[in-house]
N, C-alpha and C positions, 0 to 999 in steps of 0.2 A: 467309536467306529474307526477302524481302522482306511487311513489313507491311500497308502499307496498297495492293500491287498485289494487289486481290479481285477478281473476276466481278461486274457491278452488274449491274442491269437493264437501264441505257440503257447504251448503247452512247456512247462519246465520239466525236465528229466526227471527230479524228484518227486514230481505231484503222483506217479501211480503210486507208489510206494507209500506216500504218507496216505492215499487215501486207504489206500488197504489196512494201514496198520488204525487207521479212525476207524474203521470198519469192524476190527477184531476187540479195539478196545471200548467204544462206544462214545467217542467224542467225535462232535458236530464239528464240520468244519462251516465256516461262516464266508469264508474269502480268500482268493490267493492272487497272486502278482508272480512276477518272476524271480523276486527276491525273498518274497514273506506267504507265509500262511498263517490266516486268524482262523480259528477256534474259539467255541464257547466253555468257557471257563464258570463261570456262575460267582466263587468264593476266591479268595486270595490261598485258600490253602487244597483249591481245587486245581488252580494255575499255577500252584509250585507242584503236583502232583506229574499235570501235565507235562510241563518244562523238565522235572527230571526222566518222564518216561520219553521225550521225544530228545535228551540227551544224547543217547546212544546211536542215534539215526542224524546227525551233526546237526539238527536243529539248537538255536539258543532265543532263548528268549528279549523280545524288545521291550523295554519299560516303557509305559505309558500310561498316565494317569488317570486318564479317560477312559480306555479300554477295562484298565481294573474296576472303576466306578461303572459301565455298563458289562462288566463279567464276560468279557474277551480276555485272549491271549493273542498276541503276535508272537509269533517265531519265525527264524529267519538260517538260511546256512551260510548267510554274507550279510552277517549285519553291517561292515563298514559301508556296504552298498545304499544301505538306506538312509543309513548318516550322511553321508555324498548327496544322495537326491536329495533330503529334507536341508542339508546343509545349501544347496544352489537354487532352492527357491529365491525370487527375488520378492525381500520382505520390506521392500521400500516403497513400492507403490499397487496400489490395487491391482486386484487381477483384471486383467481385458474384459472379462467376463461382467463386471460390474463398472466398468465404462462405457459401454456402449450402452447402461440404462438414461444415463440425462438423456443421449442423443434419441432414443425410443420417445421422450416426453416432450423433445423439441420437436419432433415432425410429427405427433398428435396435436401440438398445440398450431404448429402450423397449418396443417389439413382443417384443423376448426375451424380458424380465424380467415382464410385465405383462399379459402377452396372456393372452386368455379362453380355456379350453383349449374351452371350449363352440362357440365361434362358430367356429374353426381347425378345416375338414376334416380337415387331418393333423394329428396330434395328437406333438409330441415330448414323450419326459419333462425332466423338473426338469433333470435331471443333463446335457443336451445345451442344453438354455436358458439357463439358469445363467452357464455360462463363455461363451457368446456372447454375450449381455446385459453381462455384465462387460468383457470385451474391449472391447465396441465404447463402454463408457462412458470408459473410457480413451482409445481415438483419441477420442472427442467432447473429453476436457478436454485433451489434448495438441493437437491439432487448434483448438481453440477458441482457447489461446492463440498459438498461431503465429499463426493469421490472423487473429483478431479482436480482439489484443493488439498488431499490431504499427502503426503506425504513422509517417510522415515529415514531417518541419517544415521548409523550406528558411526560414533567416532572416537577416539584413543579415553577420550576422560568424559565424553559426555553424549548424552544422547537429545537427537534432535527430532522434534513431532511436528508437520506443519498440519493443523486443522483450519479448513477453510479459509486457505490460504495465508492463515499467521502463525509464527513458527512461535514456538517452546522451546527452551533448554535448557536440560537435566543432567546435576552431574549423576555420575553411575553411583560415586559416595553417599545420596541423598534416597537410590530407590533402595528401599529395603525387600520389597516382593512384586509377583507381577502375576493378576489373581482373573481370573475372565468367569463371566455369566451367562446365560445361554437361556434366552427368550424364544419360546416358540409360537410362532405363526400362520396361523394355516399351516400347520406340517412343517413348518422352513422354520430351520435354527439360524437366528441372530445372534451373536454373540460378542458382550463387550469384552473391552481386555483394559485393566485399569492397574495405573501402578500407583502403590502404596510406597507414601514418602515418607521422609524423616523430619523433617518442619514445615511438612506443605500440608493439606488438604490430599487428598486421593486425583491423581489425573486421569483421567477417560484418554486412554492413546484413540481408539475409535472402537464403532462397532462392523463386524466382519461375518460373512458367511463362516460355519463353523471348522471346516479344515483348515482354512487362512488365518484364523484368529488363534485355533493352538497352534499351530507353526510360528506366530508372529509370537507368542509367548513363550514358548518353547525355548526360541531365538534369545530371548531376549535374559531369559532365567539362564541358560548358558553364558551372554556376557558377562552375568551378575557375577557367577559362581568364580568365571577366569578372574575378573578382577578382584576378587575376595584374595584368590589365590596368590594373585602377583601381589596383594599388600602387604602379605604374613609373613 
């Protein structure tokens, strides 16, 4: 799936054109931004087909690993645009978006445990509040430290993981890949991202909604690759 091809509001200059030219040639368009358009691709030798016919029209193509394994194509007429965006996500702490879930489990567990049986039209007893108040005080501290514990340091020779609040440290010499899995639940893709060492055991850096966890790999297989480079 492609990330940053959303719906905006303006419309890009470009977008009539490529849709006409999808139109004459018979490819699907899947999404567009003001940078990129995705396309269904199906094969690898459908998406170099693709990419060399939308050459001519300053389209280039974005790699991406994911998109090939679900038979997309991103293309772009400013790729560096997209490298800037994916490049200024901040890949050091969860997104907002999954911070504010402890805080969801702390005022369920509060409203169970606490609540005025005065002011509540339905009135449960003790005995059905109780173990729900409980319950969800447990996701709140389980919850709390998964994401408001965890933490990432990219630094000159090493990198840093804090999970649930204890930190890890890796030199960049020791990972050799950085490899992510993708569980689905009810509909919702979880995805770990786990790095493959040289005398360790495999690390779980954590698990991520699915655009945040390939950007955090993505990130991270670019440190690899520059350090590889400044050793040689």
């Amino acid at each position: 799936m492609a990330i940053f091809a959303r719906m905006s509001k303006k419309t890009p200059v470009w977008l009539p054109e490529a849709r006409e030219f999808c139109r004459k040639s018979g490819i699907k368009i899947l999404g567009w931004g003001p940078d990129m358009l995705t396309v269904e691709a199906k094969s690898e030798d459908r998406a170099k087909e693709i990419a060399s016919a939308f050459a001519p029209l300053g389209f280039m193509p974005i790699p991406n690993e994911d998109n090939a394994y679900a038979g997309l194509l991103d293309l772009s007429k400013n790729p560096e645009a997209i490298h800037a965006k994916i490049a200024s996500i901040d890949i050091s702490r969860r997104r907002w978006v999954e911070q504010i879930v402890p805080l969801i489990w702390a005022f369920v567990s509060l409203a169970a445990l606490f609540a005025d049986p005065h002011v509540n039209t339905v009135r449960y007893p003790y005995w059905v509040t109780l173990p729900i108040g409980l319950l969800a005080m447990v996701l709140f501290l389980r919850e709390g430290g998964r994401i408001w514990g965890w933490r990432l340091e990219i630094l000159p020779d090493q990198l840093r993981v804090r999970r649930y609040y204890r930190w890890s440290t890796i030199p960049w010499t020791q990972i050799h890949a950085v490899e992510t899995r993708t569980r689905y639940v009810r509909g919702a893709g979880q995805t770990t991202v786990t790095l493959s060492l040289a005398s360790s055991p495999p690390f779980r850096v954590g698990t991520f909604d699915d655009p945040f966890a390939r950007i955090l790999r993505d990130r991270l297989r670019k440190e690899i690759a520059e350090r590889q480079r400044e050793s040689k």
